[in-house]
C-alpha positions in Angstrom: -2.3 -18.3 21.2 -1.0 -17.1 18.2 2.2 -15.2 17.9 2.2 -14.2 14.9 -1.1 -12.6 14.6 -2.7 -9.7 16.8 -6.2 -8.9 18.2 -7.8 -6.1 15.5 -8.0 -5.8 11.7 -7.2 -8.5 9.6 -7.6 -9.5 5.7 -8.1 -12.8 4.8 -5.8 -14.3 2.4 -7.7 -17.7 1.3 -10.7 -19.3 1.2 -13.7 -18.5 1.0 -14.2 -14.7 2.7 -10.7 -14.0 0.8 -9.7 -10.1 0.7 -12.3 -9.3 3.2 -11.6 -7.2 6.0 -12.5 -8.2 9.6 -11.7 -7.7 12.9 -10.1 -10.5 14.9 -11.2 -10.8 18.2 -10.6 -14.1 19.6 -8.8 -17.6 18.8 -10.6 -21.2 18.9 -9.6 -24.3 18.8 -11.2 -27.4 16.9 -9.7 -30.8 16.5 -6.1 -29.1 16.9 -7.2 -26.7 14.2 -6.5 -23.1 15.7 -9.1 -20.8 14.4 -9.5 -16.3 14.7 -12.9 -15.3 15.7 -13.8 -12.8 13.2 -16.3 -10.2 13.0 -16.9 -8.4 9.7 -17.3 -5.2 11.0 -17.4 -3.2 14.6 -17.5 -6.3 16.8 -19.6 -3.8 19.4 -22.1 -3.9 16.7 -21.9 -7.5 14.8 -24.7 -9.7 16.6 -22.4 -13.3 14.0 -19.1 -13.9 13.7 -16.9 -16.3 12.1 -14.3 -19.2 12.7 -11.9 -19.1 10.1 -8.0 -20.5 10.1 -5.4 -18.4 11.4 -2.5 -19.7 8.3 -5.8 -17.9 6.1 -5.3 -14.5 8.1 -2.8 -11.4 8.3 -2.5 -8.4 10.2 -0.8 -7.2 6.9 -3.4 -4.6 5.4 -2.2 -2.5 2.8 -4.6 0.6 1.4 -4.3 -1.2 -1.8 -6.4 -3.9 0.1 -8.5 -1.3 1.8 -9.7 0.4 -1.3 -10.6 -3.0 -3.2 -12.6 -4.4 -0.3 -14.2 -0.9 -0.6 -14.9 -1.4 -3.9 -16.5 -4.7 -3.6 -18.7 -4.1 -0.5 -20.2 -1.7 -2.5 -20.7 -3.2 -5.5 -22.2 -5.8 -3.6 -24.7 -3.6 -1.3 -25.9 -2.4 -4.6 -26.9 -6.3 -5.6 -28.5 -7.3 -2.6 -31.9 -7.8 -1.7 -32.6 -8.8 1.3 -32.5 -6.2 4.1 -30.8 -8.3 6.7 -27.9 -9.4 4.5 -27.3 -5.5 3.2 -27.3 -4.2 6.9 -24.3 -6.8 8.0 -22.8 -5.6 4.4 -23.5 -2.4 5.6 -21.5 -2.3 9.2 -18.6 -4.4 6.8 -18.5 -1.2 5.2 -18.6 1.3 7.7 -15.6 -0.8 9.4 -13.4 -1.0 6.5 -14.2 3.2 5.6 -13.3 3.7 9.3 -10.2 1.8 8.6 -9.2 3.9 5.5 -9.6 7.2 7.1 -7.8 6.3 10.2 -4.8 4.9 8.0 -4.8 8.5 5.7 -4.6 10.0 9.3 -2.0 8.0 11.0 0.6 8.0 7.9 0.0 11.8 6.8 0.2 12.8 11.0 3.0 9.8 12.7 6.6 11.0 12.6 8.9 7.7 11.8 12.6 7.1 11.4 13.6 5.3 8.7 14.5 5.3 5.1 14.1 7.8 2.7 12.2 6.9 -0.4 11.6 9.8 -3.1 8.5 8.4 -5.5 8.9 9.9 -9.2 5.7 9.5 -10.7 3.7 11.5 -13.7 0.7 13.8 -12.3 -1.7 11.8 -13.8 -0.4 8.8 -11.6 -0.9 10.7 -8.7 -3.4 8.2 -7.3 -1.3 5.1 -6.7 1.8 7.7 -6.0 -0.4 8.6 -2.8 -1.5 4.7 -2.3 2.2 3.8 -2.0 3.1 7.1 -0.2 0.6 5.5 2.8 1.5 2.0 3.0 5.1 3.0 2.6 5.2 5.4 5.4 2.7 2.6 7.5 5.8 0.3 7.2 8.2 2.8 8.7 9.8 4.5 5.9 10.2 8.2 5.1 8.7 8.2 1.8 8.8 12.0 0.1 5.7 12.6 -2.6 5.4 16.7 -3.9 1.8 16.4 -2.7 2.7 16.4 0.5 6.5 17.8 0.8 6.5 21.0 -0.9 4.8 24.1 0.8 3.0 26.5 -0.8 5.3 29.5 -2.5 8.4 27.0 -2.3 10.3 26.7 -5.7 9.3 23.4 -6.9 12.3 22.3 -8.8 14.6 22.9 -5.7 12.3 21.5 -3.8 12.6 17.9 -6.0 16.2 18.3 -6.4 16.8 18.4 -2.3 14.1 15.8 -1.9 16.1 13.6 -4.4 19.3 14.3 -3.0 18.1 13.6 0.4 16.7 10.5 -0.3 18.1 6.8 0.0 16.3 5.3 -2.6 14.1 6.5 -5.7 11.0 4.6 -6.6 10.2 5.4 -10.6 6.9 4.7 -11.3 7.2 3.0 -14.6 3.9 4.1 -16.7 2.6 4.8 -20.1 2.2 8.7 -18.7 5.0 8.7 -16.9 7.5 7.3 -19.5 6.0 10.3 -21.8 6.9 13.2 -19.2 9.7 14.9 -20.3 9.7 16.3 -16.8 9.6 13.0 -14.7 12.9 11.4 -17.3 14.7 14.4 -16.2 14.0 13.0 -12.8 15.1 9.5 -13.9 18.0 10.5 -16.2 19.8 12.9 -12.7 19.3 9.7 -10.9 21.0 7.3 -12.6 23.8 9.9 -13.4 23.9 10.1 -9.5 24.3 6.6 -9.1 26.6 5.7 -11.2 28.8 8.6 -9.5 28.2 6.4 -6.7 26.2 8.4 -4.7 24.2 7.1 -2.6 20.8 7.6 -3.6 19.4 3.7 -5.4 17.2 3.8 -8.3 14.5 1.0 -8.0 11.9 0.9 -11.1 8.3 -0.1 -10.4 6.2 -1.4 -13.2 2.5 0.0 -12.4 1.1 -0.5 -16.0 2.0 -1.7 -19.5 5.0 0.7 -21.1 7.9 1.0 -23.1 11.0 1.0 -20.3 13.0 3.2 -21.0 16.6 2.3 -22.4 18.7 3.7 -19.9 16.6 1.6 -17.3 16.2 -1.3 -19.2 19.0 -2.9 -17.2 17.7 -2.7 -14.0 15.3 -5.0 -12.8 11.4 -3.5 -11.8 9.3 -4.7 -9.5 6.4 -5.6 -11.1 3.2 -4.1 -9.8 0.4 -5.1 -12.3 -1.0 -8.2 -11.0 -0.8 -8.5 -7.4 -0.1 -5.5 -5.1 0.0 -7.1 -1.8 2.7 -9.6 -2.9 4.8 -6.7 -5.1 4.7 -4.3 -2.2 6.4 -7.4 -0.1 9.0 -7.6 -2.3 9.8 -4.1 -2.4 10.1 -3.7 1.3 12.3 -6.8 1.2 14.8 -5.4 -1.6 15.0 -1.9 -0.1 16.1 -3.7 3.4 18.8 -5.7 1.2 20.0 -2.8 -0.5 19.8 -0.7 2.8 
């Protein structure tokens, strides 16, 4: 019934169950007013569900996404009283864990085509490095992160260099602790080097907190992270297949 949306996980995007995490099982219709069937958690398990508009849903679930509605079912188990209520909170839960573990799988495990994004980022960033890493490779790039791309007993500055070189883009990961790494602005400062040699490696900054940018990349334009993930992480995806 509707194209654009497929039977399975979806996030809502308004009103009033906004950044929750369902499962769409069905379409409805009401006055002309296409609704998704939605059922906050294992539909095998959910004895409700909901009618909700399908211009408020998306198929687009990012782990960003993931980890806040984590975050907030929790926080609101914890609050809640009556025992009824915290079960259904409960199976919202266990859908939305199920979810996150089954994407850490399917983007650490799928081999994709695509292009090759290195992500320079400080150690102590290494938590949203590994969010992007997933809903990077999810979107069918080949994203490269040390975590996961050098082996043990490899030399890790060759192992950098060749994933730099080998890459189409590099993300910089714009941060208080990353803009004080003497180690990551080497990173940076070969990068733009290369660039401007017109190689073909792109540098795109990404803004992740409030820092001092440094000079020699004060004349590019960032993508700014801070407020809104879901919408940055669009426009990223959208300039890399402009720049492609």
């Amino acid at each position: 019934m509707v194209s654009y949306l497929e039977y399975g996980p979806v996030i809502c995007l308004e009103g009033s169950f906004k950044g929750q995490i369902g499962y769409l099982d069905d379409f409805d219709e009401d006055n002309g007013k296409i609704l998704g069937i939605v059922y906050f958690g294992n539909p095998l398990l959910c004895s409700s569900y909901f009618l909700i508009p399908v211009n408020y849903l998306s198929n687009s679930i990012t782990m960003h996404d993931i980890i806040q509605c984590k975050e907030k079912l929790a926080s609101r188990i914890s609050r809640q009283k009556d025992n009824k209520n915290k079960s259904q909170l409960l199976l919202e839960l266990e859908f939305v864990n199920t979810l996150f573990y089954e994407r850490r799988i399917t983007t650490h495990t799928l081999s994709k085509s695509g292009l090759k994004l290195f992500i320079s980022h400080s150690s102590q960033d290494k938590g949203y490095a590994n969010l992007l890493y997933a809903d990077l490779k999810d979107a069918g790039c080949i994203p490269w992160l040390d975590q996961w791309d050098i082996l043990g007993g490899q030399s890790i500055p060759t192992e950098i260099e060749k994933g730099i070189d080998n890459s189409d883009f590099l993300l910089i990961l714009l941060s208080k602790n990353s803009v004080a790494s003497s180690w990551v602005r080497a990173e940076w400062e070969s990068s733009i080097w290369d660039e401007n040699q017109d190689k073909q490696v792109r540098v795109i900054p990404i803004l992740i907190e409030e820092c001092t940018i440094p000079r020699f990349l004060k004349t590019k334009k960032y993508i700014d992270f801070r407020q809104d993930y879901g919408s940055a992480f669009r426009e990223l995806l959208y300039t890399i297949d402009k720049l492609k």
